[in-house]
C-alpha angles and dihedrals in degrees: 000000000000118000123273099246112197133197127186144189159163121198120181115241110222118257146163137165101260085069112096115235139219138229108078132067092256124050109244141174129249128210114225127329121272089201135353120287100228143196098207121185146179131179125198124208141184121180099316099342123109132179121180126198116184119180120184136197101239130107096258134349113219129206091234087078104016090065097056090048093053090053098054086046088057082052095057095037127010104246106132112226090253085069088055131084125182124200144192114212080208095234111176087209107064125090114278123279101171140037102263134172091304096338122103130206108269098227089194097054086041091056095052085044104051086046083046089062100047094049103051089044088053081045101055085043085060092046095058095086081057092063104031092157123036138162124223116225124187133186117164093218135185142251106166087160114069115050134018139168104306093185089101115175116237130219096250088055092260120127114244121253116151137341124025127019106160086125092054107149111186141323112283096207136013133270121239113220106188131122112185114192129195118194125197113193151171118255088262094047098268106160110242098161133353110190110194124185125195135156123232122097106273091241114147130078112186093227110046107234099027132113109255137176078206129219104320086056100032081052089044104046093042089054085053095053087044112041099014135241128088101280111208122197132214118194111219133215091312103155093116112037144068149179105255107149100036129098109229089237092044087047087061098046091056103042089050091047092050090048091052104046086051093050090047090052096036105122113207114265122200122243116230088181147300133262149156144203125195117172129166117257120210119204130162133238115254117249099218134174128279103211092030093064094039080061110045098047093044093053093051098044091050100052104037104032126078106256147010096250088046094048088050092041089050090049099045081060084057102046093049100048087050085058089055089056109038089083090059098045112138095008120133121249135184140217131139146253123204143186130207126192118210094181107300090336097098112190116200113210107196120163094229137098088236123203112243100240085062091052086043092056089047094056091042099056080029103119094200115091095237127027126182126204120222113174122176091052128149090345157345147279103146126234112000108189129182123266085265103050093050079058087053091051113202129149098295078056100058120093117255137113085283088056124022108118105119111246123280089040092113102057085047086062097053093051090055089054101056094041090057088050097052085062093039084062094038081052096055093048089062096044091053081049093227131097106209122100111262122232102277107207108172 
């Protein structure tokens, strides 16, 4: 077989503190930058097959500027824009790239990042005659600490969000563990590129006001500086799960720690090929009810935030936003999912913050041995729950910008996925020119 040729690179994404940034329901300013926010990249050849992955440290991606960078990066390089998925890590302390509850997209911040993107794709494709022969190297490791269902359910049969949770019952959903870690090396075991997934929102800066790329980045560019090699991390299904217990320091010790025990232990896995599917996907926005979502967001807001003027000023976000969205209600809309196959290590790009029970069914019906989530790819539709949890209600439930997909979607989604997958499989087959099912050792 051709050699595994592998690129890498990080490039920084613009900031300051006059740009507004995301992640509460409010916009609000930092003050200074505790690490770089970065858009990180590797792509991965073999003969004339190329496959690109480029996560970036920002809230959401959407396809309205994703798309046009793709483009230019098929100009500079050939990689056509189904090759290429584009990922957001989902840190709360980076500038605004999307219209949220009050917060507006920051244009500014969107433009450096889009070029960001592009750049550090057209980077790691140079790098790839640095690295003309590399081995591949997988271990599906474990972090059962940071992060877990948040969805708590509440004594009074509401689903936990923010404040107070001393009357927390039980989860809601369940917590996904795994840590999958793919190594790309030098012959002698040089790092070129290490790729980790895991599943819990990316909340927690270690200094309160700064810009931060949180724990996944800070854990990631802190590996690079230690152990070598650009680390590149891909949030999972994480819709329905947070860090609550969990210093942020102690979040990094463990996550790096985790990443490094798998890709001690990572044994080399051949590659039959590589492929990639990306489709659009149509849904439709819910219709909801007025009076029942007034409700349900006032009641809420009133008994679990601080005070009486936070609890109406959280509401009135939500009711606007809801105003915004009532025109549209029932109307098609389009993005994409995608799925990409480095050898029998499969990767699902959906735009969603996708609750964890839905990532867990699409590894489960996935055929390939290993399959990665990466939600937050290529675009954004906000939370997208299973048919249950929109039962259950809960924050991730209400209708705003961050939640309007009519329910069902999701398992749509996963559907999609699997049935991608399926072909991705079928794909490689061809590709390795036999028909018969290889020796899968985990």
């Amino acid at each position: 077989a051709e050699p595994l040729r592998v690129g890498s690179a990080a490039i920084e994404i613009p900031a300051d503190d006059t740009m507004d940034m995301a992640g509460g329901i409010h916009p609000w300013k930092a003050n200074g930058a505790e690490a770089p926010l970065r858009a990180t990249a590797v792509v991965v050849a073999r003969g004339a097959e190329k496959l690109a992955i480029c996560s970036c440290d920002v809230i959401v991606v959407q396809a309205d500027f994703v798309d046009p960078a793709l483009e230019r990066v098929r100009g500079a390089t050939g990689i056509p824009p189904e090759r290429v998925l584009v990922h957001a890590t989902h840190t709360h302390t980076a500038p605004s790239t999307v219209r949220a509850h009050a917060c507006k997209r920051d244009d500014r911040f969107v433009a450096g990042l889009a070029k960001a993107i592009g750049d550090a794709i057209i980077a790691a494709d140079a790098d790839l005659a640095a690295h003309p022969d590399c081995r591949f190297r997988y271990r599906l490791g474990e972090e059962s600490s940071v992060g877990q269902n948040s969805r708590l359910l509440l004594g009074d049969g509401t689903i936990f969000w923010i404040g107070k949770r001393d009357d927390a019952v039980r989860p809601t959903g369940p917590f996904d563990p795994e840590l999958p870690v793919m190594a790309f090396e030098t012959p002698e075991g040089k790092p070129v590129a290490t790729l980790f997934n895991h599943s819990t929102h990316t909340i927690g800066a270690r200094q309160p006001g700064k810009r931060s790329p949180a724990f996944y980045g800070l854990a990631a560019q802190e590996l690079e500086r230690e152990e070598g090699g650009i680390h590149l991390f891909l949030q999972g299904a994480s819709g329905s799960t947070h860090n609550l217990t969990v210093g942020v320091d102690e979040a990094v010790i463990r996550l790096k720690a985790a990443v490094s025990r798998a890709r001690s232990a990572a044994v080399p896995r051949a590659i039959d090929g590589l492929a990639a599917i990306k489709e659009p996907f149509e849904f439709r926005v819910r219709v909801f009810d007025e009076s029942a979502e007034e409700e349900a967001v006032m009641s809420y807001c009133t008994k679990r935030m601080g005070t009486l003027g936070e609890a109406h000023a959280t509401a009135e976000v939500f009711r606007a936003q809801r105003a915004e969205i009532a025109p549209h209600q029932g109307e098609t809309r389009t993005t994409s999912i995608q799925t990409l196959a480095i050898g029998d290590v499969a990767i699902v790009g959906v735009p969603a913050e996708l609750f964890t029970v839905l990532g867990l069914e699409i590894k489960r019906h996935s055929p390939f041995r290993h399959t990665l989530i990466a939600e937050l790819s290529n675009d954004w539709v906000g939370y997208v729950p299973d048919s249950r949890g929109h039962q259950l209600g809960g924050y991730q439930t209400w209708t705003g910008h961050h939640s309007y997909c009519e329910p069902g979607t999701g398992e749509r989604m996963v559907a999609t996925a699997v049935s991608q997958l399926e072909r991705l499989r079928e794909q490689l087959r061809e590709q390795a020119g036999h028909g018969g099912e290889r020796g899968d050792e985990r």
